[in-house]
LOGUVO-183595 format. One record per residue (C-alpha): chain; z, x, y; residue number from 1. Coordinates in Angstrom, 1 decimal. Layout:
! LOGUVO-183595
chaine:A; zz:Z; xx:X; yy:Y; num:NUM
...
END
This chain:
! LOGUVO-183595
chaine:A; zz:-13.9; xx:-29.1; yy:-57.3; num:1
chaine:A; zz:-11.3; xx:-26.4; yy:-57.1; num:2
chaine:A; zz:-8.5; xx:-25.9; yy:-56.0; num:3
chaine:A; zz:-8.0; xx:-24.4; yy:-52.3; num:4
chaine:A; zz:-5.6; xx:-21.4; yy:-51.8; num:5
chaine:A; zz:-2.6; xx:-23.7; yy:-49.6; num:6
chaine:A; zz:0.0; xx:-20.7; yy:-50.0; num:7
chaine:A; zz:-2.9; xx:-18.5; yy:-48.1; num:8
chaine:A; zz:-3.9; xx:-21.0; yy:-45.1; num:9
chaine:A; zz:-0.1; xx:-20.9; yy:-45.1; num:10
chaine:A; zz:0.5; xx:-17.8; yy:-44.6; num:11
chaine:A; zz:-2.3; xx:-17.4; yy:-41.7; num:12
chaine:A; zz:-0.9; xx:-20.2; yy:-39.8; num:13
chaine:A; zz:2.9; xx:-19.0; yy:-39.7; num:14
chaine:A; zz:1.0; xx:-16.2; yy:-38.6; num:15
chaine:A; zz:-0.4; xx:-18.0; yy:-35.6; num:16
chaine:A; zz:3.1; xx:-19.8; yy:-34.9; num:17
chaine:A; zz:3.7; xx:-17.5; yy:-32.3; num:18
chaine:A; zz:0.5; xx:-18.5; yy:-30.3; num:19
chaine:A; zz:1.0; xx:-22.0; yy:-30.8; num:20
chaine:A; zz:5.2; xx:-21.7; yy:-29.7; num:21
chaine:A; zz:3.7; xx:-20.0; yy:-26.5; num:22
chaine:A; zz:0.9; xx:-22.6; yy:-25.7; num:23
chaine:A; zz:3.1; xx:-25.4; yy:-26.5; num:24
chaine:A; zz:6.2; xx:-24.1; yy:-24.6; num:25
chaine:A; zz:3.9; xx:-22.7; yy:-21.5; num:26
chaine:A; zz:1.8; xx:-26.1; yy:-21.3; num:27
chaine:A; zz:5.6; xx:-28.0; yy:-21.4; num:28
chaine:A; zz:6.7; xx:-25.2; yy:-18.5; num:29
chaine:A; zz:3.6; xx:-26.1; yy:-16.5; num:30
chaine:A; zz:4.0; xx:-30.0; yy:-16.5; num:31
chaine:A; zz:7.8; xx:-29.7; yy:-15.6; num:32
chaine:A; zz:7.0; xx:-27.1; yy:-12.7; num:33
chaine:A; zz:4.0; xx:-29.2; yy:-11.3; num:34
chaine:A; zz:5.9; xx:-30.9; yy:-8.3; num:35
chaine:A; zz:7.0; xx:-27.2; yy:-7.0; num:36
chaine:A; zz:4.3; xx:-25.1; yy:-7.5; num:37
chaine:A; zz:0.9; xx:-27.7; yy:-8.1; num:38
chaine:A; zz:-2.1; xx:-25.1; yy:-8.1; num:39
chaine:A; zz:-0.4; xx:-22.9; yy:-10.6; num:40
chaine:A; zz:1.0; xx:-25.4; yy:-12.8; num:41
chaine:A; zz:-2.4; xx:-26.6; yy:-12.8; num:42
chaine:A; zz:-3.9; xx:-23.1; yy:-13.8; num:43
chaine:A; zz:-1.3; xx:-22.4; yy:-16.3; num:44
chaine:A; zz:-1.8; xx:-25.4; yy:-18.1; num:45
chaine:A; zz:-5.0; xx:-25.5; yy:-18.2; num:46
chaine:A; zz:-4.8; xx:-22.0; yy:-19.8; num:47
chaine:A; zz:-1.8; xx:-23.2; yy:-22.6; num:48
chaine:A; zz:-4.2; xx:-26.5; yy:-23.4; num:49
chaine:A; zz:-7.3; xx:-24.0; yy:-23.4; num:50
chaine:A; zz:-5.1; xx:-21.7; yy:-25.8; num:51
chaine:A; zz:-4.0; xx:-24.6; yy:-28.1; num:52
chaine:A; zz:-7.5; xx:-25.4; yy:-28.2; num:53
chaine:A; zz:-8.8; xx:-22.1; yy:-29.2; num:54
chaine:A; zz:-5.8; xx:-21.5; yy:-31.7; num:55
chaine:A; zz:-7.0; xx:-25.3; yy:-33.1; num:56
chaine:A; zz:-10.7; xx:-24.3; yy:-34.0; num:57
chaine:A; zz:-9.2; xx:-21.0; yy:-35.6; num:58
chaine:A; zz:-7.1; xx:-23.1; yy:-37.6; num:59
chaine:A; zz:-10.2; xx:-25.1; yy:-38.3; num:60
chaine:A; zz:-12.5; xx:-22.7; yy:-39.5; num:61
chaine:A; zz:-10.2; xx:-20.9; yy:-41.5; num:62
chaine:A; zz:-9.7; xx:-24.1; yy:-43.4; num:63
chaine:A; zz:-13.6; xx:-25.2; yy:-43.9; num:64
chaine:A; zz:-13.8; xx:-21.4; yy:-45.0; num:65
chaine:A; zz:-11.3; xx:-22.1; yy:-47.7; num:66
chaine:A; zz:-12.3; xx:-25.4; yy:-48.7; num:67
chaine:A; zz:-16.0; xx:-23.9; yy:-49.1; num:68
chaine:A; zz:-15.0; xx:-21.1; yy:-51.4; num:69
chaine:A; zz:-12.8; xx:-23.3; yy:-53.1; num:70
chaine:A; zz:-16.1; xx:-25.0; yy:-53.7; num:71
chaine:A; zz:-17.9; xx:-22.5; yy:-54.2; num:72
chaine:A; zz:-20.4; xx:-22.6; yy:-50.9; num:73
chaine:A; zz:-19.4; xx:-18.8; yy:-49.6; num:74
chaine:A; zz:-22.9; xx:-18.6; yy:-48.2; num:75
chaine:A; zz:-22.2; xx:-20.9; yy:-45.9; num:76
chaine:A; zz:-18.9; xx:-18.8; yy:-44.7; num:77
chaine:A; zz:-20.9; xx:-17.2; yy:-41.7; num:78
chaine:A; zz:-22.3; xx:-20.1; yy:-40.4; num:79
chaine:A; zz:-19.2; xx:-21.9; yy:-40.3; num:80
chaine:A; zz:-17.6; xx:-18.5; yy:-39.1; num:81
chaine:A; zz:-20.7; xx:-18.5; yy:-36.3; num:82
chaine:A; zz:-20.6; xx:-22.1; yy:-35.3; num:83
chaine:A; zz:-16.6; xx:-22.1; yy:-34.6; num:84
chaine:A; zz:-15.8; xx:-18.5; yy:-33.9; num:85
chaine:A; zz:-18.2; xx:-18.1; yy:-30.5; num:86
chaine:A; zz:-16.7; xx:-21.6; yy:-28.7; num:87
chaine:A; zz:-13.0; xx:-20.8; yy:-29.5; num:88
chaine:A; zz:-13.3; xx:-17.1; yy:-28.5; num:89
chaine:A; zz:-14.9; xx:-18.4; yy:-24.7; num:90
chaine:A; zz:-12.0; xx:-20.9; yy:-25.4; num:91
chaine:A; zz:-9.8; xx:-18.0; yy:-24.7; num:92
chaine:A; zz:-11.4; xx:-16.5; yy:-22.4; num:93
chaine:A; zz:-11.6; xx:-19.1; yy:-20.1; num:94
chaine:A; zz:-7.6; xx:-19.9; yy:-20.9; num:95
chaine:A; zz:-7.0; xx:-16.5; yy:-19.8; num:96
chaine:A; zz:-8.9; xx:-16.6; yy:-16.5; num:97
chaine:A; zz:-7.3; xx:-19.7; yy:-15.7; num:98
chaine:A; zz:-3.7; xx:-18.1; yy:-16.7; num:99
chaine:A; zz:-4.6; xx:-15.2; yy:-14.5; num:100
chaine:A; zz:-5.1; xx:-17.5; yy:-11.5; num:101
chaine:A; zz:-2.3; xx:-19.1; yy:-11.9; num:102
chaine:A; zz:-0.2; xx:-16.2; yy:-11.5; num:103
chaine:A; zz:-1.5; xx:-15.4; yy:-8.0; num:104
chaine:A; zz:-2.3; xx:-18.9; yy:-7.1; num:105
chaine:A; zz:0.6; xx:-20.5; yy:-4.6; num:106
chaine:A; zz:2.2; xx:-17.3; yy:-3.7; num:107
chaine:A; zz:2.6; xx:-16.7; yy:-0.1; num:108
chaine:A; zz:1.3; xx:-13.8; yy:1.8; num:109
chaine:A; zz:3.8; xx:-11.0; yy:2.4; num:110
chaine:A; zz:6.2; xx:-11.2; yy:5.9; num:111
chaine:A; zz:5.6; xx:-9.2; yy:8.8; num:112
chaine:A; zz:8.4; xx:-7.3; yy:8.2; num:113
chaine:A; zz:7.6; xx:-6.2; yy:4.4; num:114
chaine:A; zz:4.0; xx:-4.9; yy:5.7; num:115
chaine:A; zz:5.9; xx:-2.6; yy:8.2; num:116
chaine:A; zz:8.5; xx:-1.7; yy:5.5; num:117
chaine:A; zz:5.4; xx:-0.9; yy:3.3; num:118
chaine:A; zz:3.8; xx:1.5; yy:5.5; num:119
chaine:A; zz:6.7; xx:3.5; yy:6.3; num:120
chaine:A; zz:7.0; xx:4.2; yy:2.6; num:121
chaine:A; zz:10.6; xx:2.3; yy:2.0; num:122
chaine:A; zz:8.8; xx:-0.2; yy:-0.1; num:123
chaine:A; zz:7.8; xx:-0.1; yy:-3.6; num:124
END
């Protein structure tokens, strides 16, 4: 059996860090903020868990795709590229509707008083 390339799956995932501090931090953010603000905490962390998730199976096939050239199966690269690569990429997608909602989810409509200030042009 040889040997798989640690220094390079290494490398790739302190290149992900920055996804994982961000899901990590914005799921923690959600839970804390749950009792004020309920429908966007629960958007928001559903989209931080949905990115962790996604960033997981990354960090998943990246290591079977090592460990089979370090065993010299490459062929089987694009199916394990194929079988991981379409779930975690709707993974994300869905983690970024559900971030989006929760942006706009929980706000309150805008005052009487802003609308008027709006259409006489002293707004924004």
């Amino acid at each position: 059996m040889a040997m798989v390339e640690w220094e390079t799956l290494g490398m790739w995932l302190l290149f992900r860090a920055p996804y994982l501090i961000v899901g990590v931090v914005g799921l923690w953010l959600a839970i804390r903020r749950r009792s004020r603000h309920p429908r966007a905490s629960l958007f928001a962390g559903l989209g931080f868990a949905g990115i962790l998730g996604s960033e997981a199976l990354s960090v998943l096939t990246q290591a079977l795709i090592h460990i089979a050239i370090a065993e010299g199966r490459g062929r089987e690269i694009p199916q394990i590229a194929g079988s991981l690569n379409l779930p975690g990429m709707l993974l994300h997608m869905l983690s970024l509707t559900s971030l989006a909602l929760a942006v706009f989810s929980d706000r309150r409509p805008a005052t009487a008083q802003v609308r008027a200030d709006t259409k006489k042009g002293s707004g924004v």
